[in-house]
N, C-alpha and C positions, 0 to 999 in steps of 0.2 A: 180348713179342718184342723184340727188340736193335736197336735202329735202323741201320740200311742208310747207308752215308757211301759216298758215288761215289769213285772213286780219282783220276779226272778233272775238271775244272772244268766239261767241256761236257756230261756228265752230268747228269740230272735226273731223281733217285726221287721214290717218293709213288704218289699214286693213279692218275697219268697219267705213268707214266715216258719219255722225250723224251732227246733231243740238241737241243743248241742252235749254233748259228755264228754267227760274225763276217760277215756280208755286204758287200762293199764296195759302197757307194752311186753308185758307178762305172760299174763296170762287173756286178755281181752276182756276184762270185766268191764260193764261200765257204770260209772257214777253222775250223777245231776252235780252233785255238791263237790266242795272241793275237800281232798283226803290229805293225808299226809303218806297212808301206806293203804295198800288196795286190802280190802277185806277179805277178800279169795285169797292169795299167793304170799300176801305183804312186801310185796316187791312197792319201791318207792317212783319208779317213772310213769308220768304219765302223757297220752297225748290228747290235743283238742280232736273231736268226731263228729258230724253232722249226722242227727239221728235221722233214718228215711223218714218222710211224710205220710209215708202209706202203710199200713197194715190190717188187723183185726180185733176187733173187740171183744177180748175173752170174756169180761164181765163190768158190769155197771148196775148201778144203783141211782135211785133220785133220792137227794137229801134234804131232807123236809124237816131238819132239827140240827142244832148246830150251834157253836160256842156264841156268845154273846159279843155282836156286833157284826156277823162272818153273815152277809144276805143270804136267804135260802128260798126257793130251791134252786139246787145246782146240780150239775151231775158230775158223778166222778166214775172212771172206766178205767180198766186196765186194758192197755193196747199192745198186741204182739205186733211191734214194727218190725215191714221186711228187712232184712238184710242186706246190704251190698255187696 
């Protein structure tokens, strides 16, 4: 089998596939992307966080139309991950 490469940094395959964030030690925002200062607090530390795998699907759509070259359909959801 061909090994699986995430397309995203926050991504994480393998046996236990996950998201991971930037937290800020601030105030506990969390970010996907890498920041320089947290957009809540503007405080500049931050730590690595393993988002839960489980939670709820507030809302979702199928996308049936989309930038050129992007395959469709796909879905895209917003998920309230439990907390730890």
């Amino acid at each position: 089998m061909a090994q699986q490469i995430p397309l995203v940094d926050y991504l994480v395959l393998g046996d236990d596939p996950h998201l991971v964030a930037h937290e800020c030690t601030s105030c506990g925002a969390r970010f996907f992307d890498r920041r320089n200062a947290c957009a809540s607090c503007e405080a500049t530390e931050f730590k690595t966080v393993d988002v839960p795998t489980t939670g709820e699907v507030r809302a979702f759509t199928i996308v049936s139309f989309a930038a050129p070259g992007i395959p469709v359909p796909f879905v895209a959801a917003v998920v309230d991950c439990e907390q730890t």
